[in-house]
TORVEXBA-610449 format. One line per field, with one value per residue (C-alpha): residue number from 1; residue in one letter; x, y, z. Coordinates in Angstrom, 1 decimal. Layout:
<sites>
i: c(NUM_...) $
aa: c(A_...) $
east: c(X_...) $
north: c(Y_...) $
up: c(Z_...) $
</sites>
This chain:
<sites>
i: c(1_2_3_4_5_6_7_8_9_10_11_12_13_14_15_16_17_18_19_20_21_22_23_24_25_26_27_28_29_30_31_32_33_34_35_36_37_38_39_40_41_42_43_44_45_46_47_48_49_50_51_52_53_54_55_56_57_58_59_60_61_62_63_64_65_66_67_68_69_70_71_72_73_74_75_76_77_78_79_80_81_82_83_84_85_86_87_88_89_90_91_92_93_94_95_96_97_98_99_100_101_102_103_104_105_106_107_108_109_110_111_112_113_114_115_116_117_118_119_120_121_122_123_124_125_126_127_128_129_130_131_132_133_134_135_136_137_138_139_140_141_142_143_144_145_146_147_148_149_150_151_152_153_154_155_156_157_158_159_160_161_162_163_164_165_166_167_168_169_170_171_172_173_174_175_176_177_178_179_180_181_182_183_184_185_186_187_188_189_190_191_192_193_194_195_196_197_198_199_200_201_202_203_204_205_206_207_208_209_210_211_212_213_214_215_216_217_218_219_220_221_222_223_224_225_226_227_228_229_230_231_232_233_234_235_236_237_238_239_240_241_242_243_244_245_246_247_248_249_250_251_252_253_254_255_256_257_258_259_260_261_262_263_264_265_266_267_268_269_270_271_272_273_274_275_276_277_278_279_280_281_282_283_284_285_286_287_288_289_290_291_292_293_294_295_296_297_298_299_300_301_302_303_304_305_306_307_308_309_310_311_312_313_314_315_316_317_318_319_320_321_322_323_324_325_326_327_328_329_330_331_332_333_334_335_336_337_338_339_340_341_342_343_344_345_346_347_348_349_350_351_352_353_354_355_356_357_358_359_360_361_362_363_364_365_366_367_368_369_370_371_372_373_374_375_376_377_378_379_380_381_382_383_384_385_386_387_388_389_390_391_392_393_394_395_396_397_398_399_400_401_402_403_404_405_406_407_408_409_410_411_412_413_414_415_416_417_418_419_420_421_422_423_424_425_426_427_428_429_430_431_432_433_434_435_436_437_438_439_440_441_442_443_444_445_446_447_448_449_450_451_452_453_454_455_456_457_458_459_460_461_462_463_464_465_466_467_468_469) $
aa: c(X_X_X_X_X_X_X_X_X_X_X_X_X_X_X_X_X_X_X_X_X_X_X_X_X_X_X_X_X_X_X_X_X_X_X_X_X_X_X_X_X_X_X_X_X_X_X_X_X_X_X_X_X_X_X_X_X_X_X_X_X_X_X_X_X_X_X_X_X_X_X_X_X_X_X_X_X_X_X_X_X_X_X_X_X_X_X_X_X_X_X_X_X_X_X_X_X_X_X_X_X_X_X_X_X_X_X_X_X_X_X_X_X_X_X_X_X_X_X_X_X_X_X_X_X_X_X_X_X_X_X_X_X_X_X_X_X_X_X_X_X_X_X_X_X_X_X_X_X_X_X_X_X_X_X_X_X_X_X_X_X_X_X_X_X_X_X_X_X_X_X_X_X_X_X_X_X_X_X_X_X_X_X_X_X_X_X_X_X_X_X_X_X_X_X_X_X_X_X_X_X_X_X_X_X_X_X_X_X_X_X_X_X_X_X_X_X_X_X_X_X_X_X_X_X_X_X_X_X_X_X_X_X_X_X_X_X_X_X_X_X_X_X_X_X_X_X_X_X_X_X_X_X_X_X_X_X_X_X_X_X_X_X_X_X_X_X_X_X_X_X_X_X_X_X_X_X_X_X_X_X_X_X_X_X_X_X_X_X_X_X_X_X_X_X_X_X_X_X_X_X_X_X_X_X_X_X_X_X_X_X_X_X_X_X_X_X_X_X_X_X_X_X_X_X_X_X_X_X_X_X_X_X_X_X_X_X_X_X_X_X_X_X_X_X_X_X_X_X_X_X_X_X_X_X_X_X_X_X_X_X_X_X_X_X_X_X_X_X_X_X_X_X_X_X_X_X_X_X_X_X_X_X_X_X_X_X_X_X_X_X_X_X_X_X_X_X_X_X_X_X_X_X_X_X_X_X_X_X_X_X_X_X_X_X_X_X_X_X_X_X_X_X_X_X_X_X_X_X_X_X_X_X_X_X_X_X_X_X_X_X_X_X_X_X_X_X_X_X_X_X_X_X_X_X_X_X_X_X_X_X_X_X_X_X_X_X_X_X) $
east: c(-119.8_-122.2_-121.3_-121.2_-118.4_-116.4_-116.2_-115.4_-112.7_-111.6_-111.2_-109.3_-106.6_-106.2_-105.4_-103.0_-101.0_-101.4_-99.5_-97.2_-96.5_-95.9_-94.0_-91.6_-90.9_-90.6_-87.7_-86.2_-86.4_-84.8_-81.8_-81.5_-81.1_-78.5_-76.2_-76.5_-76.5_-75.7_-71.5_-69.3_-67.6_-64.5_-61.4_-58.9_-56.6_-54.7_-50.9_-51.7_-52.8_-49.6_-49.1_-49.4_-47.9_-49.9_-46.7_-47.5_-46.6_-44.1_-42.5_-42.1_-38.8_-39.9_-43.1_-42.1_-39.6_-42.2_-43.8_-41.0_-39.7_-43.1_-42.0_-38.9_-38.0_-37.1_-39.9_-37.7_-35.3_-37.9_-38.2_-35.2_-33.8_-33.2_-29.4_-29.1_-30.8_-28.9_-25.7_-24.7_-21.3_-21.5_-24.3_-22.0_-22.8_-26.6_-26.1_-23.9_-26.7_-29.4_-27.7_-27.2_-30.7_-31.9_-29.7_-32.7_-33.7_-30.4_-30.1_-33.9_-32.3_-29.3_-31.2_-33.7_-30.4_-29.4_-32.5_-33.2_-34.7_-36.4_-38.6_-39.6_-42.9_-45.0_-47.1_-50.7_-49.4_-51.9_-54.3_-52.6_-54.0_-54.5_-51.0_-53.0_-53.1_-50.4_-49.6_-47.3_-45.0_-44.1_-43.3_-40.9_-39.3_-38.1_-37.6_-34.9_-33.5_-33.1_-31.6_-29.4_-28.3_-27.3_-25.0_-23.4_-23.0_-21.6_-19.0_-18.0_-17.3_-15.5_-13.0_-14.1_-14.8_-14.4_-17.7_-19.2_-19.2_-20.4_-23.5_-23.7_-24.0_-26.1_-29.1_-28.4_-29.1_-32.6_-33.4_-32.7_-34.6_-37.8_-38.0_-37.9_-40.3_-43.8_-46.0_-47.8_-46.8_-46.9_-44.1_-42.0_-42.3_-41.1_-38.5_-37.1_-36.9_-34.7_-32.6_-32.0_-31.0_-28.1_-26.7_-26.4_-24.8_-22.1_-20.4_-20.4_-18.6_-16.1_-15.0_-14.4_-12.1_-9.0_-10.0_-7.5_-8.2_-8.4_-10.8_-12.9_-13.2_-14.3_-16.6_-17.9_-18.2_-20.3_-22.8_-23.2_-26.2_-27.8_-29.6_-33.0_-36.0_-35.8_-38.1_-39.4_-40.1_-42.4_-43.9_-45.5_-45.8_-48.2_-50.1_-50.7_-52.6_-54.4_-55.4_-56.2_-58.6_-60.6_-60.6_-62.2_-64.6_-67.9_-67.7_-67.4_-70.3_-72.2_-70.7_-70.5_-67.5_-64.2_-62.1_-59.8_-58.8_-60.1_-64.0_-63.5_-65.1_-68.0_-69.3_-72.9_-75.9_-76.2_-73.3_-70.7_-72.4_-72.0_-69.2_-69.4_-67.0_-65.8_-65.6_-63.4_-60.8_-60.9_-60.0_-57.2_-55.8_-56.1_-54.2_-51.4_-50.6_-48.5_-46.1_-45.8_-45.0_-41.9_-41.0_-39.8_-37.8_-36.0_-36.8_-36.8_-39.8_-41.2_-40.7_-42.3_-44.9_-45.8_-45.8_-48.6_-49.9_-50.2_-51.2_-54.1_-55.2_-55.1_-57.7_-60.1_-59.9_-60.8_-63.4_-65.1_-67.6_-68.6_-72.0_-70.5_-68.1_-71.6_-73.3_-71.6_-72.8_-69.3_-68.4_-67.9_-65.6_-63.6_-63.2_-61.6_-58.6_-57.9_-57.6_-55.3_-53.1_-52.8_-51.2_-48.7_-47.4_-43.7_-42.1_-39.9_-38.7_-37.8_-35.4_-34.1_-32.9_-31.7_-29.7_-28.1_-27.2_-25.4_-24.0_-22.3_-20.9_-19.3_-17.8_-16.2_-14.8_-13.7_-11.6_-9.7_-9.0_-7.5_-5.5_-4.1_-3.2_-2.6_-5.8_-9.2_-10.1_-11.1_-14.4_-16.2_-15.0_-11.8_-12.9_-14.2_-13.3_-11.1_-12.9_-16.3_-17.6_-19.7_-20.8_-23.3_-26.7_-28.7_-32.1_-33.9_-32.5_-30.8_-28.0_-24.4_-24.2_-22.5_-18.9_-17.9_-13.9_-13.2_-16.2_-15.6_-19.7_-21.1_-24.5_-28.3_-30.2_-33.0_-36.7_-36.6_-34.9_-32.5_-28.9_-28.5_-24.7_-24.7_-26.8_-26.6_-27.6_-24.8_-26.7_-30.3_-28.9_-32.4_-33.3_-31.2_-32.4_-29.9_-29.9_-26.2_-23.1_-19.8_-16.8_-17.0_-13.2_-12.9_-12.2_-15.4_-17.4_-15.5_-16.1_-19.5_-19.8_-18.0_-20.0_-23.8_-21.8_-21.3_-24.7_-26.5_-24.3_-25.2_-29.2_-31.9_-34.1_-37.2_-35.9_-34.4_-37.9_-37.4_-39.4_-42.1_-43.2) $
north: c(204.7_202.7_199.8_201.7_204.1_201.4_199.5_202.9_203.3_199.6_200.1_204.0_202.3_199.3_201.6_203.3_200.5_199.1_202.6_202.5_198.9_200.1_203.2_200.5_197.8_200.9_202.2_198.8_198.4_201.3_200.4_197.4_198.7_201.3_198.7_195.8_198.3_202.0_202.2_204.8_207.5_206.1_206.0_208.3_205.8_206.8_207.2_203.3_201.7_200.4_201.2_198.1_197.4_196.6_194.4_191.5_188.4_187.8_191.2_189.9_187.0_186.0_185.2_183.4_181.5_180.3_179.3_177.3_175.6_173.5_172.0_170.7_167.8_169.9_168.4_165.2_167.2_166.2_162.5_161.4_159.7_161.7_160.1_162.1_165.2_166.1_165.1_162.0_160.6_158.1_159.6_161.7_159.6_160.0_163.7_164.0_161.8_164.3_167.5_166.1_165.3_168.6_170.8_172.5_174.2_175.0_177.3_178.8_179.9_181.6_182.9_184.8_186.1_187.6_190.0_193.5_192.6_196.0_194.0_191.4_190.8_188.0_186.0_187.5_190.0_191.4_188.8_186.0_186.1_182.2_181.6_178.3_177.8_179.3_178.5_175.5_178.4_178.9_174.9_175.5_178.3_176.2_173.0_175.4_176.7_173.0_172.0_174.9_174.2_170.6_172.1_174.1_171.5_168.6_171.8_172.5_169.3_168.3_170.5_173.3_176.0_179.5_178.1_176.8_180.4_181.6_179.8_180.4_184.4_184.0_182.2_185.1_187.2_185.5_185.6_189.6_190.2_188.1_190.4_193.6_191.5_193.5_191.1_190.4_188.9_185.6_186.7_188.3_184.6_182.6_184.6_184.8_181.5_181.3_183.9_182.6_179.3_180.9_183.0_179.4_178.1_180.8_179.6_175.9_177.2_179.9_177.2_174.4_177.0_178.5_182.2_184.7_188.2_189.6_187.4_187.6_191.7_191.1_188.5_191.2_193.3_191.6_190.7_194.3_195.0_192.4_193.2_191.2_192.1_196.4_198.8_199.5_196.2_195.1_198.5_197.7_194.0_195.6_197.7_195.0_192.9_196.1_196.1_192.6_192.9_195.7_193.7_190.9_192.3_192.8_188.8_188.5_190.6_188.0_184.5_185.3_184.0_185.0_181.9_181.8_184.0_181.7_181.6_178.0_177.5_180.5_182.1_181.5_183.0_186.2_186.8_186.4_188.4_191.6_193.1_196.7_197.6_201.1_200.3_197.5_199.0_201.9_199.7_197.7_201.3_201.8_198.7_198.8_202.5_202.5_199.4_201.4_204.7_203.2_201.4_204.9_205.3_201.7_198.0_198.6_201.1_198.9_196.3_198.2_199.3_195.8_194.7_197.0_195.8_192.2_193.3_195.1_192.1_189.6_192.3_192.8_188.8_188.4_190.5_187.9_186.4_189.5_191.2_194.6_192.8_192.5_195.9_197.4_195.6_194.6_191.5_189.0_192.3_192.4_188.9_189.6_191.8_189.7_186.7_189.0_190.1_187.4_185.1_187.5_189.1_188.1_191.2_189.0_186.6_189.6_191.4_187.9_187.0_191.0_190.2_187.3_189.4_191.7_188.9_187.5_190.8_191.2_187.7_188.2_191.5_190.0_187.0_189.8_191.8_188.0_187.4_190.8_190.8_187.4_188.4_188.9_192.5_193.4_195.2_196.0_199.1_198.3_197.1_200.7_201.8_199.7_196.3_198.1_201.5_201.6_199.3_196.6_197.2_194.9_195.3_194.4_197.3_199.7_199.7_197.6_193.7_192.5_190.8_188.4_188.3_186.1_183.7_184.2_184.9_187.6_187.7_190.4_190.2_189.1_189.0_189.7_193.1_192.4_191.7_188.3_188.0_186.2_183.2_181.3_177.5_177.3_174.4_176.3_179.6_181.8_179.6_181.0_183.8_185.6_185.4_184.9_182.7_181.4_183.2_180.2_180.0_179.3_175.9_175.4_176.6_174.0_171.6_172.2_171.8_168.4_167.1_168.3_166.5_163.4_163.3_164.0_161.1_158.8_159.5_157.0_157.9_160.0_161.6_164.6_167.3_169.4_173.1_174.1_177.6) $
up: c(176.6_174.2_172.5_169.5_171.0_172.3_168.5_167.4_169.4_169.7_165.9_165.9_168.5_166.2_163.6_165.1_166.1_162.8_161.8_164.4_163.5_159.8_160.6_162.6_160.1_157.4_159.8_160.7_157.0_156.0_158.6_157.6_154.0_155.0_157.0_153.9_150.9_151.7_151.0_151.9_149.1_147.2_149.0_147.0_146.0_143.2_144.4_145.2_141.9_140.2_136.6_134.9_131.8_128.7_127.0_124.6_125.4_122.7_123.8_127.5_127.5_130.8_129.3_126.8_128.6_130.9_128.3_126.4_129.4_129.6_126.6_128.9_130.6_133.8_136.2_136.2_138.6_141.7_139.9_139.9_143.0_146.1_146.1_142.5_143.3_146.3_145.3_147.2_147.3_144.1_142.1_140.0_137.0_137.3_138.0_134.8_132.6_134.2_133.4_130.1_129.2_130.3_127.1_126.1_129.4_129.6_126.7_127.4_130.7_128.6_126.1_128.4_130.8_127.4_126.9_128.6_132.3_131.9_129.6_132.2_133.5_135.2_133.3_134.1_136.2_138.2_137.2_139.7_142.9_144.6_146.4_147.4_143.6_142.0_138.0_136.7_135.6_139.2_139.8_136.1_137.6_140.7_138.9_136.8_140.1_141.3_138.1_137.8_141.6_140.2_138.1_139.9_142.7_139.9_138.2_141.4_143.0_139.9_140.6_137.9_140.4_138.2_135.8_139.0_140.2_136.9_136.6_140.5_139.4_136.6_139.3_141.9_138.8_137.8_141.4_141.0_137.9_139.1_141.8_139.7_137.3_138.1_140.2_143.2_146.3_145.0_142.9_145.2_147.4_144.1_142.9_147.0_146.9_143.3_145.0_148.6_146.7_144.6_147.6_150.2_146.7_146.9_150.2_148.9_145.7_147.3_149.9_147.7_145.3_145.8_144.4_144.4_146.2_142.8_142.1_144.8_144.3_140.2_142.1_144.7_141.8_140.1_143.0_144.2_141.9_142.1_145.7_144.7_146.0_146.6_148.8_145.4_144.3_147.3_147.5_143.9_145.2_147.6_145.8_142.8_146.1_146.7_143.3_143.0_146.1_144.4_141.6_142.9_145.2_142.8_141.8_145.7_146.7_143.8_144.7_148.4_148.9_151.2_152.7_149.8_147.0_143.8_146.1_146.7_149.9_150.8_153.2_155.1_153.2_153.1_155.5_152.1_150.2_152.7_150.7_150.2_147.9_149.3_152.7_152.6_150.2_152.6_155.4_153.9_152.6_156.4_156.9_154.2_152.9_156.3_155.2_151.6_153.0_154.9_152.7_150.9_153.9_154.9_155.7_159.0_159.5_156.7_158.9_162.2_159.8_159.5_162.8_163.6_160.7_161.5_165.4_163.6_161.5_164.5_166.5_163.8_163.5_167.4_166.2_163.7_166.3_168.0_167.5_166.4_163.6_161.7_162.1_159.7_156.5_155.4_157.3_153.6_152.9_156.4_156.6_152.5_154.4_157.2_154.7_152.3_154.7_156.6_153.8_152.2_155.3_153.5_154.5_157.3_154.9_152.2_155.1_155.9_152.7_152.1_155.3_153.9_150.6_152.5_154.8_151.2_150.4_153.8_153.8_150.6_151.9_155.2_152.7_150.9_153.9_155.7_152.1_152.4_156.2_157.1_159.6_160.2_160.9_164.7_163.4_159.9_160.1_159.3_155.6_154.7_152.2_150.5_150.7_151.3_149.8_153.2_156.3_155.4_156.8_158.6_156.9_160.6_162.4_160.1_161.7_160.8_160.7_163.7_163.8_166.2_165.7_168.1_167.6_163.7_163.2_161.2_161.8_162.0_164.6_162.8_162.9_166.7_166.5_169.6_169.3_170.8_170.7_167.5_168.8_165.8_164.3_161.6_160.1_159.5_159.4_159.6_162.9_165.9_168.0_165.5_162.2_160.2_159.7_160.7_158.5_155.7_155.6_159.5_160.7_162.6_159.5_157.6_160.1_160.1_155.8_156.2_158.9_156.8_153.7_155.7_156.9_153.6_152.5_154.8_155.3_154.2_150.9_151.8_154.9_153.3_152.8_149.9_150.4_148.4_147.3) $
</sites>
């Protein structure tokens, strides 16, 4: 071959790898294109989005009186000294002057229990997503649960047990109707806590008073609607996160951001900014239509349902460092769910408190029946159906609350599903392998009161933590 011939052909090969080379990098190029940009269809998600209401703020009492309230002195309630706040023998005085000063919040709380709860919604709704950051209206609402504990505490300890009970009811009522308030999560979390405060006020009140057993049926009467949060209510509870998620996801595909809802702290480069839209609501649809389906059924599949829920979260999150969680394109947007679901998996909590709703009812029953018979009956069933229209369910298992009648403890077998024979810490009720309570009338429950008085009497400034939402 010439010289000539060989340059020739020296040059032809070049070019062909020079195509080859081209044709490559096109491809990879096109790959990489389909795995950061291409999307999959819509998911079909319309039996999910909640119907949001469209409600002016002057038409909406609770938004209003979230408003008013910050025009209160009710924040005092976690200023004042800890002796004052929780009651300790000799404050009486400085509990009297604080519930004094605090009039106006008083009547904002009656006024709004006098409108239409139908009309209730949270203030920005949909729009409140950060539970790391939540809005001073939710720190109001507690400071007026706190305060309206005060006063239940100070009636009740004065002797004036019938308005102690009233006031009592009206807070396990606000509890109720901020949980059929239309919200978020979030939501749900604050008004749980309003209303797991006024049902442990209940026992205080009802042991301190002599109430008759008519008395106790108007009072069992007037609890039995008020069943807080409902398979409804968290349903739309779920569905507004769902909604919130989709909502936030173009701004996240932009800022690149996904460690916490408000996209304080973001991702790496480009890795944030891997959000594709359809695919990730499609996958926490996956995740959470599940948990909403049972919930149309009962707590307890609800409850199953989101078990396999939070199993599913914790194995895509030992996904996060593997090769394959990134091939797909959508790791900002997977990293979006895990976070999402992992901070308002609540659904325990929710049964918990249900529990001890239906724990209240049953104890109250259980006081008439004694009153009646000079006894305590030898099973629930016995309380059917004069003292109960039907047996209380345990919201963790579907099945009856258990009674102990010769321990005297009434009691679900909580979070663990598995009757542990009423193994129970009276003093931090939701702590014991079960979940429940010592008949409040029995002498080792009254034992038990006297000797958590005596000690919140006697302990130092500061050591008492108060919970925060």
């Amino acid at each position: 071959m010439t010289t000539a011939e060989q340059a020739a052909a020296s040059v032809s090969s070049r070019r062909v790898w020079r195509i080859g080379l081209g044709l490559l990098t096109l491809l990879l190029a096109i790959v990489g294109w389909l795995i950061i940009f291409l999307d999959g269809p819509p998911p079909d998600d319309a039996d999910i989005i909640p119907q949001w209401s469209t409600q002016t703020t002057d038409s909406n009492p609770l938004a209003v009186f979230c408003a008013d309230i910050k025009k209160t002195s009710v924040e005092e309630v976690f200023t004042i000294p800890e002796s004052t706040r929780y009651l300790h023998k000799g404050s009486e005085a400085e509990v009297q002057a604080f519930l004094d000063s605090q009039s106006m919040a008083f009547t904002l709380f009656d006024h709004l229990m006098a409108t239409d709860p139908a009309t209730w919604q949270w203030p920005g709704g949909i729009q409140v997503t950060d539970i790391m950051a939540p809005p001073d209206y939710f720190a109001k609402i507690r400071e007026m649960s706190f305060t309206m504990r005060m006063k239940v505490q100070q009636l009740s300890r004065q002797g004036h047990h019938e308005e102690a009970l009233q006031h009592c009811l009206s807070l396990v009522a606000f509890g109720h109707r901020l949980h059929g308030s239309k919200g978020t999560i979030i939501h749900q979390m604050a008004a749980s806590t309003t209303f797991t405060t006024a049902l442990s006020l209940i026992e205080e009140v009802m042991a301190n008073g002599a109430f008759t057993e008519g008395q106790l049926q108007q009072i069992q009467m007037d609890l039995e609607p008020l069943i807080g949060c409902s398979p409804t209510d968290y349903a739309f509870a779920l569905r507004g996160e769902y909604l919130s998620l989709k909502r936030c996801l173009p701004e996240a595909r932009q800022k690149g951001w996904g460690v916490m809802y408000d996209g304080s702290t973001p991702l790496p480069g480009i890795l944030g900014r891997m959000v594709k839209t359809n695919h990730t609501m499609s996958l926490d649809l996956a995740l959470m239509r599940p948990v909403v389906a049972a919930l149309t059924r009962s707590w307890h599949e609800a409850l199953i349902a989101n078990e396999q829920l939070s199993r599913d979260i914790q194995h895509l999150q030992s996904q996060i460092h593997k090769p394959r969680f990134y091939l797909d394109g959508n790791y900002g947007g997977k990293v979006l769910v895990i976070q999402t679901h992992t901070m308002t998996n609540f659904l325990p909590r929710i049964l918990a408190t249900n529990s001890q709703y239906q724990e209240v009812l049953t104890m109250l029953a259980l006081r008439r029946f004694e009153l009646q018979h000079g006894r305590l009956p030898a099973t629930l069933d016995e309380l059917v159906p004069t003292y109960l229209a039907a047996p209380p369910i345990d919201p963790f298992s579907d099945a009856p609350l258990r009674w102990d009648a010769s321990r005297k403890i009434l009691y679900s077998v909580g979070p663990n599903l598995t009757d542990d024979g009423g193994a129970i810490d009276p003093g931090k009720r939701r702590r014991g392998e079960d979940a429940g309570n010592l008949y409040w009338w029995s002498p080792e429950a009254i034992r038990e009161r006297e000797e958590q008085l005596q000690e919140k009497n006697t302990s130092s400034p500061g050591k008492r933590k108060t919970r925060s939402l």
